[in-house]
N, CA, C and O atoms as a GROMACS GRO file, in nm:
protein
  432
    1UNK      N    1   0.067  -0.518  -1.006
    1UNK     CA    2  -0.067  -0.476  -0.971
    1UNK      C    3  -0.091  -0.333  -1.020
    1UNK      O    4  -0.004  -0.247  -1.020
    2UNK      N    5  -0.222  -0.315  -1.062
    2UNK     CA    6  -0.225  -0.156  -1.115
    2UNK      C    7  -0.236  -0.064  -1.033
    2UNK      O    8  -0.302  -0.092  -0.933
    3UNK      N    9  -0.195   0.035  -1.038
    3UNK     CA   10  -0.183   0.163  -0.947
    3UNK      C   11  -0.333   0.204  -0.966
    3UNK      O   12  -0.396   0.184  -1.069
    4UNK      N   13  -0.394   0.277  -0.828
    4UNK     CA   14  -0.491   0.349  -0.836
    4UNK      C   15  -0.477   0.461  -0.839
    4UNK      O   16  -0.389   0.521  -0.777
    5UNK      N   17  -0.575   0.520  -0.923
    5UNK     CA   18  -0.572   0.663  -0.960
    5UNK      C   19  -0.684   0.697  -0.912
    5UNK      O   20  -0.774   0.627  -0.866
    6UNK      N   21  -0.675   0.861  -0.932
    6UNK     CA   22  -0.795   0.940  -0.858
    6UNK      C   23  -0.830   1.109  -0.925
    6UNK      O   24  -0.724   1.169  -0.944
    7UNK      N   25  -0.896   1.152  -0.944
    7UNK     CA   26  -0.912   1.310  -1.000
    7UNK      C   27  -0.803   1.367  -0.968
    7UNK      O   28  -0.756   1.444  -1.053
    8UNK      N   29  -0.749   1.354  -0.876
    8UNK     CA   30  -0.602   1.476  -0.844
    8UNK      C   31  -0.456   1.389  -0.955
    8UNK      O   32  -0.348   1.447  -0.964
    9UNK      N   33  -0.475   1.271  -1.018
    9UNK     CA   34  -0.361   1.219  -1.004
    9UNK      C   35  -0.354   1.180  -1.139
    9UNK      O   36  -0.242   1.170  -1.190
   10UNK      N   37  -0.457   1.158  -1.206
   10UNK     CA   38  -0.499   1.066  -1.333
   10UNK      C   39  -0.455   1.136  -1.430
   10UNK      O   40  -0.383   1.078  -1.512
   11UNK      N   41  -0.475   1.230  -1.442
   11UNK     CA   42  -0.414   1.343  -1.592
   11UNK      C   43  -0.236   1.374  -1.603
   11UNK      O   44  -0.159   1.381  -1.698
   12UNK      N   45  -0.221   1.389  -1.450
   12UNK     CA   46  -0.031   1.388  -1.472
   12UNK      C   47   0.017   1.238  -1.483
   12UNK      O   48   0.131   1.227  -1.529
   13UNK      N   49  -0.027   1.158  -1.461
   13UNK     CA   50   0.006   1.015  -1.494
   13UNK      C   51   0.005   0.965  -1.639
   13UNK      O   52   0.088   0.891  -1.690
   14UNK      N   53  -0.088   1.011  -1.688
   14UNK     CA   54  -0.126   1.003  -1.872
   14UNK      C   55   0.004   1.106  -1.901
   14UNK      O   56   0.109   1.056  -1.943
   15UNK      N   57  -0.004   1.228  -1.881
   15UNK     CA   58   0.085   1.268  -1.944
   15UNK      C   59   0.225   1.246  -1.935
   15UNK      O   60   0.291   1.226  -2.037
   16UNK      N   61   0.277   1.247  -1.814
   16UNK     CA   62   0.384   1.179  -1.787
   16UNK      C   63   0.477   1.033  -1.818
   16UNK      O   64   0.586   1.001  -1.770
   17UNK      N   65   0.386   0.954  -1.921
   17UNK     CA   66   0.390   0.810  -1.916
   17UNK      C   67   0.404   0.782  -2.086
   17UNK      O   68   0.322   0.788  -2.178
   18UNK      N   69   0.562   0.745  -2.080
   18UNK     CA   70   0.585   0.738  -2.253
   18UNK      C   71   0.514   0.609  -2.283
   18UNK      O   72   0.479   0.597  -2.400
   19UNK      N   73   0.484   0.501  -2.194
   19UNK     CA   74   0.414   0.334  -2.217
   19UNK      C   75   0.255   0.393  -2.255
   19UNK      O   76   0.224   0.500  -2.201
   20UNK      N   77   0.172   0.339  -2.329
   20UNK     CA   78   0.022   0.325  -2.300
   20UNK      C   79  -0.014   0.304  -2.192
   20UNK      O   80   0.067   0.243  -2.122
   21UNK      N   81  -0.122   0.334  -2.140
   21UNK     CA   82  -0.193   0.325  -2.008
   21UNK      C   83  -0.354   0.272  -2.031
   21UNK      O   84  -0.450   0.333  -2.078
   22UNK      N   85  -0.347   0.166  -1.990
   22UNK     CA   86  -0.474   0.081  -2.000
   22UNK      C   87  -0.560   0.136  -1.886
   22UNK      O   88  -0.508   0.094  -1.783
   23UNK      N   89  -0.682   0.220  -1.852
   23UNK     CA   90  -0.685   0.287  -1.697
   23UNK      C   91  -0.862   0.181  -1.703
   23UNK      O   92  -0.936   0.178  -1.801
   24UNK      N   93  -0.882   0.126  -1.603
   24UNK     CA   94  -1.000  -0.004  -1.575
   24UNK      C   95  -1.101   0.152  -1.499
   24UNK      O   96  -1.075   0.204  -1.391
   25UNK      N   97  -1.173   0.179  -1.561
   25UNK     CA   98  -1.273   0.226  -1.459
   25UNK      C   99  -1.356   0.168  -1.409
   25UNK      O  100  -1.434   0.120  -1.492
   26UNK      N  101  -1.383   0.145  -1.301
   26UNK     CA  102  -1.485   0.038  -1.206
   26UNK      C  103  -1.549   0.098  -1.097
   26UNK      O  104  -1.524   0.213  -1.062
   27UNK      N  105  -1.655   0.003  -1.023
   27UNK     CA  106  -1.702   0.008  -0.945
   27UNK      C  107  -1.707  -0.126  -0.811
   27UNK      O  108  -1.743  -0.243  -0.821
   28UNK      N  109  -1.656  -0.051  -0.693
   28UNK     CA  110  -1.678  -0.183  -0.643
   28UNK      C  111  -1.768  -0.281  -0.608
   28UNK      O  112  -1.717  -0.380  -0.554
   29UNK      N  113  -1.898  -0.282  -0.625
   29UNK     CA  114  -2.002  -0.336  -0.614
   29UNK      C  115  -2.030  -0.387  -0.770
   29UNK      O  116  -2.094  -0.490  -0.793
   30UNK      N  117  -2.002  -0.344  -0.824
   30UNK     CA  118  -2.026  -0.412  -0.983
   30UNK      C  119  -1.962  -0.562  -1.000
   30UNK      O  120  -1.842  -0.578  -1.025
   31UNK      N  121  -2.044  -0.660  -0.987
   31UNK     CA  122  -2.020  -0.799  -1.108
   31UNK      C  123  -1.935  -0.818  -1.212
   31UNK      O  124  -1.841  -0.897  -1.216
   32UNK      N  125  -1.986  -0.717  -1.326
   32UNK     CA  126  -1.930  -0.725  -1.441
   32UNK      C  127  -1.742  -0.657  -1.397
   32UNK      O  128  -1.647  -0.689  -1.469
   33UNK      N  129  -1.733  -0.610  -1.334
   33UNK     CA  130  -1.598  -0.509  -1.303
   33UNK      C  131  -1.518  -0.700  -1.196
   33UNK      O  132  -1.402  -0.726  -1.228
   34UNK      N  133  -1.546  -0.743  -1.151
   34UNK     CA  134  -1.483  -0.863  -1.143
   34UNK      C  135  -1.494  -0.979  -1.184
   34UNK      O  136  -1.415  -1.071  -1.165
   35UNK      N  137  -1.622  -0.984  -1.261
   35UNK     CA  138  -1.536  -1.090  -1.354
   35UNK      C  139  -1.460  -1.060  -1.447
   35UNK      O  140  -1.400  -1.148  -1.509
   36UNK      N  141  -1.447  -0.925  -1.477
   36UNK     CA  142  -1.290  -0.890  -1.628
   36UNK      C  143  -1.193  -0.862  -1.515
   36UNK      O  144  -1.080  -0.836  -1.557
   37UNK      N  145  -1.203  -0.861  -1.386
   37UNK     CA  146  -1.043  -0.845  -1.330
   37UNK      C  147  -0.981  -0.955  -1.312
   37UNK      O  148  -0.935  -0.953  -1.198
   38UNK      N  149  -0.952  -1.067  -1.374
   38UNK     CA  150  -0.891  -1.171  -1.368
   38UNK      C  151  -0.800  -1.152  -1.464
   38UNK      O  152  -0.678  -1.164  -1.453
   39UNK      N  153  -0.884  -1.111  -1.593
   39UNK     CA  154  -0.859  -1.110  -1.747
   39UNK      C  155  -0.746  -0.960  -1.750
   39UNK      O  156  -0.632  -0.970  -1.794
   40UNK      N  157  -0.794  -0.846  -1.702
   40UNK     CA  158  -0.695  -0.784  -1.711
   40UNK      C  159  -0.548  -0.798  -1.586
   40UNK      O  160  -0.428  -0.777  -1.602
   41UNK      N  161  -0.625  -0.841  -1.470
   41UNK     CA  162  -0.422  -0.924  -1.405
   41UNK      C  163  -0.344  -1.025  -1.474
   41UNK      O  164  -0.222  -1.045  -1.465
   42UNK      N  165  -0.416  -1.075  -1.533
   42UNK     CA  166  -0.331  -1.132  -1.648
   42UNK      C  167  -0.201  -1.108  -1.728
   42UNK      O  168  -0.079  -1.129  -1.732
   43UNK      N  169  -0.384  -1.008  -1.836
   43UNK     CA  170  -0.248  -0.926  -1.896
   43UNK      C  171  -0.143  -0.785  -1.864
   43UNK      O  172  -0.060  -0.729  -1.936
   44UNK      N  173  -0.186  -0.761  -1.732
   44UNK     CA  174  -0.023  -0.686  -1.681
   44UNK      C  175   0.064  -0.740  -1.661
   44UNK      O  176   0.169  -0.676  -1.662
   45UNK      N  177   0.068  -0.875  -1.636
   45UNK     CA  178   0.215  -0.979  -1.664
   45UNK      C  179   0.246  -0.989  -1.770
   45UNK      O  180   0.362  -0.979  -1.810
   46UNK      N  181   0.097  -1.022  -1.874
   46UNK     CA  182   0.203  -1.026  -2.021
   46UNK      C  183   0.184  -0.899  -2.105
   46UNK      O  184   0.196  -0.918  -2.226
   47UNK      N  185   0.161  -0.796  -2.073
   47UNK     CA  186   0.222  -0.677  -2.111
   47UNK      C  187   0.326  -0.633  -2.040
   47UNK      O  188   0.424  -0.619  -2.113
   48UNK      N  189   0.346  -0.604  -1.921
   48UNK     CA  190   0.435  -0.568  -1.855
   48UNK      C  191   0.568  -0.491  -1.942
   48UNK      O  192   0.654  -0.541  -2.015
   49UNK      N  193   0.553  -0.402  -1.917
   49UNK     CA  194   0.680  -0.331  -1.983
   49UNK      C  195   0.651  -0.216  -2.096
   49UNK      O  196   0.708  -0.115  -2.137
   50UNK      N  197   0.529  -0.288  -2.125
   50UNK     CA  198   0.467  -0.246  -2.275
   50UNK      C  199   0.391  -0.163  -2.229
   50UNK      O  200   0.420  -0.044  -2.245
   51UNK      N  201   0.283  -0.195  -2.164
   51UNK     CA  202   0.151  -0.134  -2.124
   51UNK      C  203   0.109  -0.093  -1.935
   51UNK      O  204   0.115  -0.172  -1.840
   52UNK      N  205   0.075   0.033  -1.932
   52UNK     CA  206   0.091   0.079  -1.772
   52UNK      C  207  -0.062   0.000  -1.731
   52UNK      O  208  -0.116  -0.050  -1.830
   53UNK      N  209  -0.115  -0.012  -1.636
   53UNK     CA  210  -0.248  -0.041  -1.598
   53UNK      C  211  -0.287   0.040  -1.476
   53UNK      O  212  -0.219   0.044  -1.373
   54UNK      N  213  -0.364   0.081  -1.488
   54UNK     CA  214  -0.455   0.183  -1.359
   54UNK      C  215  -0.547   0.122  -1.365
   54UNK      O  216  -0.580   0.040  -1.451
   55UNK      N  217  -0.619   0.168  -1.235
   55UNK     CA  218  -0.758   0.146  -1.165
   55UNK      C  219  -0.804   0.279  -1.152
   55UNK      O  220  -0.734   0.380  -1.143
   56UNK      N  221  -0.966   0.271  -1.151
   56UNK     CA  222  -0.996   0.434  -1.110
   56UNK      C  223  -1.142   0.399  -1.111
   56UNK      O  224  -1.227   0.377  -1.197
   57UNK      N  225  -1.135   0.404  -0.928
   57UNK     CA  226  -1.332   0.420  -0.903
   57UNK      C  227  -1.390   0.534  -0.896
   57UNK      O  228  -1.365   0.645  -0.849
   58UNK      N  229  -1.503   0.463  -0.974
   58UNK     CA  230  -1.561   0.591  -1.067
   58UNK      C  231  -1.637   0.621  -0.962
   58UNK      O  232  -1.683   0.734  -0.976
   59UNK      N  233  -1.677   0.557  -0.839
   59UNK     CA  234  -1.745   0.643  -0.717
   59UNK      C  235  -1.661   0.734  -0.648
   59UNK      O  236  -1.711   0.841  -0.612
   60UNK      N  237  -1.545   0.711  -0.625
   60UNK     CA  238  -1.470   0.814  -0.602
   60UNK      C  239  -1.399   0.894  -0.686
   60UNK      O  240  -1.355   0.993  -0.628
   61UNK      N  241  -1.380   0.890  -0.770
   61UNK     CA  242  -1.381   1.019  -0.889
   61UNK      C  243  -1.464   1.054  -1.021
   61UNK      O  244  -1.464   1.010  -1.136
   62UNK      N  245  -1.548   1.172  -0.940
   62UNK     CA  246  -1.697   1.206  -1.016
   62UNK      C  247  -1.595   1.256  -1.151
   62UNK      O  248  -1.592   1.202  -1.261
   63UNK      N  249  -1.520   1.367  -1.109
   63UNK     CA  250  -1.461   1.449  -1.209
   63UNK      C  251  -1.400   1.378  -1.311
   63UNK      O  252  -1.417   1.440  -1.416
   64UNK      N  253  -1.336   1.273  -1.329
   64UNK     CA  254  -1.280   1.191  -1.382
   64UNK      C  255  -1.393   1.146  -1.474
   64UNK      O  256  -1.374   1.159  -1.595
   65UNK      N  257  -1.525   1.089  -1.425
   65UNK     CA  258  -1.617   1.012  -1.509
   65UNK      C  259  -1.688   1.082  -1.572
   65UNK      O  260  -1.754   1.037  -1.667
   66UNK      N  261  -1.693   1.253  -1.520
   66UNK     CA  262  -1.721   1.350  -1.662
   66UNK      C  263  -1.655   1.350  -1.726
   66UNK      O  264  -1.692   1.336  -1.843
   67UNK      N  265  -1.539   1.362  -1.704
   67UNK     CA  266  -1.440   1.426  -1.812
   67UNK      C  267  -1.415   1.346  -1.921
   67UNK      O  268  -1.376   1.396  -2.027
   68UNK      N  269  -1.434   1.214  -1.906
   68UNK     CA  270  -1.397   1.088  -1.963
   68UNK      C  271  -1.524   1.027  -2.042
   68UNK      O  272  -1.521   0.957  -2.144
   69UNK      N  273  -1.658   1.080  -1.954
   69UNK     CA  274  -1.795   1.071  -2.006
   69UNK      C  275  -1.781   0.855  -1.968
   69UNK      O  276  -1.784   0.756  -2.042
   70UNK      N  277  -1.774   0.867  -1.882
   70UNK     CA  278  -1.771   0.702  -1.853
   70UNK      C  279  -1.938   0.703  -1.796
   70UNK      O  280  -1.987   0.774  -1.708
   71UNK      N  281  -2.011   0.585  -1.892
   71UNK     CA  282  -2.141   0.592  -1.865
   71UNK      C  283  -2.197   0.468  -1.769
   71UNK      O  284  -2.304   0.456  -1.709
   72UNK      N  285  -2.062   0.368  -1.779
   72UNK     CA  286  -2.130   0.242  -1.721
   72UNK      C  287  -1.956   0.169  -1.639
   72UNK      O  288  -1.839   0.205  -1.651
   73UNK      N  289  -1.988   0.117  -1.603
   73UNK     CA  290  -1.875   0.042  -1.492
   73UNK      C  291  -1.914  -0.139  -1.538
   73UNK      O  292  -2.017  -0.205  -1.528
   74UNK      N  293  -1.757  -0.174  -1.598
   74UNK     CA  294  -1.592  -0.125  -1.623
   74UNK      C  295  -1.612  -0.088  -1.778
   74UNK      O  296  -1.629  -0.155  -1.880
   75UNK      N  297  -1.602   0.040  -1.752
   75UNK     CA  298  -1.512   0.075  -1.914
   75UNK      C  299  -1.356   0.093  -1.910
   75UNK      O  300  -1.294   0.165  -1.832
   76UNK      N  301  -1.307   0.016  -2.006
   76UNK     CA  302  -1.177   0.024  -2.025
   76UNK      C  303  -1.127   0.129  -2.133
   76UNK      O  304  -1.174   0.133  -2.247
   77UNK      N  305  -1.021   0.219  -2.083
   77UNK     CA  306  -1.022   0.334  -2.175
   77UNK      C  307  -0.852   0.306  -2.202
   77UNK      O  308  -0.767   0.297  -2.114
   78UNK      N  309  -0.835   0.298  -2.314
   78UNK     CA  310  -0.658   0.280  -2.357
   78UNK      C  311  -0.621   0.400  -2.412
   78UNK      O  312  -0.694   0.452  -2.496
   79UNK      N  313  -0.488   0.469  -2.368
   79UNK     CA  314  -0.447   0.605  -2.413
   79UNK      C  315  -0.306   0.524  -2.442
   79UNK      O  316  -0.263   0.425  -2.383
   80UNK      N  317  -0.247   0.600  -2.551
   80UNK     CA  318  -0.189   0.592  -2.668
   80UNK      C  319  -0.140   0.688  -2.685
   80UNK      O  320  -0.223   0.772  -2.718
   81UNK      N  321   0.006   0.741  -2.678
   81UNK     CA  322   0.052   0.923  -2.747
   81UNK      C  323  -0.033   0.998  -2.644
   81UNK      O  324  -0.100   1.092  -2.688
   82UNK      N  325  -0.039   0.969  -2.512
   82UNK     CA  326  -0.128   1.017  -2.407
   82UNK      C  327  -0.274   1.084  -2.460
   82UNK      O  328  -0.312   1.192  -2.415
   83UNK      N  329  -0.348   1.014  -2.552
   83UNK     CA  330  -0.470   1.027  -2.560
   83UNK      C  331  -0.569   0.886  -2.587
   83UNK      O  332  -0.521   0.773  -2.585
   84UNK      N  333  -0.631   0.898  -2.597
   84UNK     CA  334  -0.755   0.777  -2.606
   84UNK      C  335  -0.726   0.779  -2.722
   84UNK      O  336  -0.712   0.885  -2.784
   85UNK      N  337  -0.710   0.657  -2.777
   85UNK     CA  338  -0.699   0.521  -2.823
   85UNK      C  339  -0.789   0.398  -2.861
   85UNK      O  340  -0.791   0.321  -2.957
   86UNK      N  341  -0.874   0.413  -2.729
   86UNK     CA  342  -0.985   0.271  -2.777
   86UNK      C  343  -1.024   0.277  -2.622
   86UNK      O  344  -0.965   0.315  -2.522
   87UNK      N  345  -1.147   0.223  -2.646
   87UNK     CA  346  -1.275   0.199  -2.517
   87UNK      C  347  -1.322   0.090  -2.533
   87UNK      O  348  -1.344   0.037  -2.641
   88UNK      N  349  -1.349   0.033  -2.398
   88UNK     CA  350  -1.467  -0.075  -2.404
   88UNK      C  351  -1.539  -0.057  -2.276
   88UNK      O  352  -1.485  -0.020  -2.172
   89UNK      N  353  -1.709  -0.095  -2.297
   89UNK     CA  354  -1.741  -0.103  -2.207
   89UNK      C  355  -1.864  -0.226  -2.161
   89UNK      O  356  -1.955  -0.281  -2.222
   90UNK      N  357  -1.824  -0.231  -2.055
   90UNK     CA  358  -1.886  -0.376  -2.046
   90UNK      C  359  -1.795  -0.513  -2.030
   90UNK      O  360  -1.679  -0.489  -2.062
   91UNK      N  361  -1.817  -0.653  -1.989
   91UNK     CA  362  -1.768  -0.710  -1.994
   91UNK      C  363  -1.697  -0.761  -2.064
   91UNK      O  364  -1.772  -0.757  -2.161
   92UNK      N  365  -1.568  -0.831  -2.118
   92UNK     CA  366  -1.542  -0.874  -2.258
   92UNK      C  367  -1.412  -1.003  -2.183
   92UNK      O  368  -1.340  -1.001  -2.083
   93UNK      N  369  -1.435  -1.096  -2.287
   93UNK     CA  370  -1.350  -1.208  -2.265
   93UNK      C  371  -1.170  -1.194  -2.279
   93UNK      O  372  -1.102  -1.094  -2.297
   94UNK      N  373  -1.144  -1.289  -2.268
   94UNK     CA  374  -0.996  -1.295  -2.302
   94UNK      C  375  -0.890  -1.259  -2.391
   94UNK      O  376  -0.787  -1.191  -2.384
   95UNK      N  377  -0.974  -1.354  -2.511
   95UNK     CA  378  -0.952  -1.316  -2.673
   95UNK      C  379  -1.002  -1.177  -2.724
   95UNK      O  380  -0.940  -1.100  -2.799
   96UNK      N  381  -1.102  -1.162  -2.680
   96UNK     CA  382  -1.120  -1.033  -2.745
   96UNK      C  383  -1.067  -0.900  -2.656
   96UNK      O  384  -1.067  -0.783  -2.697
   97UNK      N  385  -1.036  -0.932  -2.563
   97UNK     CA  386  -0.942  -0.797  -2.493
   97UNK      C  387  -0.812  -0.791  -2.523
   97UNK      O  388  -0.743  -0.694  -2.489
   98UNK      N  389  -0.743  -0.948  -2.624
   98UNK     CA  390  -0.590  -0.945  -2.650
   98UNK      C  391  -0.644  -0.852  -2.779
   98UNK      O  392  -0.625  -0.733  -2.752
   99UNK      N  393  -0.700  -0.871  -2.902
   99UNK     CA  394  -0.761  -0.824  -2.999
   99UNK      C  395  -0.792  -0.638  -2.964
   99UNK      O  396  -0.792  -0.552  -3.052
  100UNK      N  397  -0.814  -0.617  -2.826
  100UNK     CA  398  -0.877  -0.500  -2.799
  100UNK      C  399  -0.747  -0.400  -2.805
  100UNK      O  400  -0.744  -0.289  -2.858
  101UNK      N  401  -0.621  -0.481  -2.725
  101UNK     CA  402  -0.510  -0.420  -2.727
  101UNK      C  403  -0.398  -0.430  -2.839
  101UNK      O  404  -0.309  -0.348  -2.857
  102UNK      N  405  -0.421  -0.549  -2.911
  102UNK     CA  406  -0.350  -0.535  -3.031
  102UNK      C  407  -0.406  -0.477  -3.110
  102UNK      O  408  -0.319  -0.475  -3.196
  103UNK      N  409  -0.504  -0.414  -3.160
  103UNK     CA  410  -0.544  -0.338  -3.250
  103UNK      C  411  -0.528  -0.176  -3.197
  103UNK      O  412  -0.547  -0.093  -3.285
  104UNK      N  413  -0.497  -0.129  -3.075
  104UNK     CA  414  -0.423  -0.024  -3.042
  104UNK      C  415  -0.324   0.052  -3.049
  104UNK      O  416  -0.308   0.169  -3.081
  105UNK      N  417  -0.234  -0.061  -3.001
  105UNK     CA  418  -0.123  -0.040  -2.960
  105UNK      C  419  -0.009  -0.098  -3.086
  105UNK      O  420   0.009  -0.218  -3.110
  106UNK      N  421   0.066   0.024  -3.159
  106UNK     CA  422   0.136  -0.060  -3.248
  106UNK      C  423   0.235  -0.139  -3.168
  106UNK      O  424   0.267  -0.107  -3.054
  107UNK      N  425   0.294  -0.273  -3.248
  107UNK     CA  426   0.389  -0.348  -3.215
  107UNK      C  427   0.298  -0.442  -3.116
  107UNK      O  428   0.344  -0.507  -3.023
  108UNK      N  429   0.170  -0.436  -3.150
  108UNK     CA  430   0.162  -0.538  -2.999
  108UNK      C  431   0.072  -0.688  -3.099
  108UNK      O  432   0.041  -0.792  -3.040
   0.00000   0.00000   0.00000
């Protein structure tokens, strides 16, 4: 299950973390933010090992959704060499979120 993160916690976690970190920014009242949470519990089983996964509500961390400039709930932000990597935002299917992370992440 992905760890939740928060403004105090989110930046030493990126840096600290030799794996990629897939971090889900959401909202809990958002639609679109559960129907892709199926799609990404998924793939933390079949990444597992490879790829870290966080959570991070963007109602509870304002600072975070400046800093990150997150405009809409779920954007998915992938860091790589502890920097961003690739974004999505908005809903997205199965296939194209394996596509989202193999085109990231070498070896994947």
């Amino acid at each position: 299950m992905a760890e939740k993160l928060n403004d105090s916690t989110f930046d030493a976690y990126i840096n600290e973390n030799e794996l990629p970190v897939l971090a889900d920014f959401y909202n809990d009242s958002c639609i679109p933010c559960k129907r892709i949470s199926p799609i990404i519990s998924k793939a933390e089983v079949q990444y597992s090992g490879k790829i870290n996964f966080v959570k991070v509500n963007c109602q509870m961390c304002p600072k975070l959704v400046e800093k990150y400039e997150i405009t809409s709930a779920p954007t998915l932000v992938l860091f790589v060499d502890k920097k961003e990597a690739n974004r999505h935002c908005g809903v997205i299917s199965a296939d194209a979120f394996d596509l989202f992370i193999k085109n990231s992440v070498k070896g994947e």
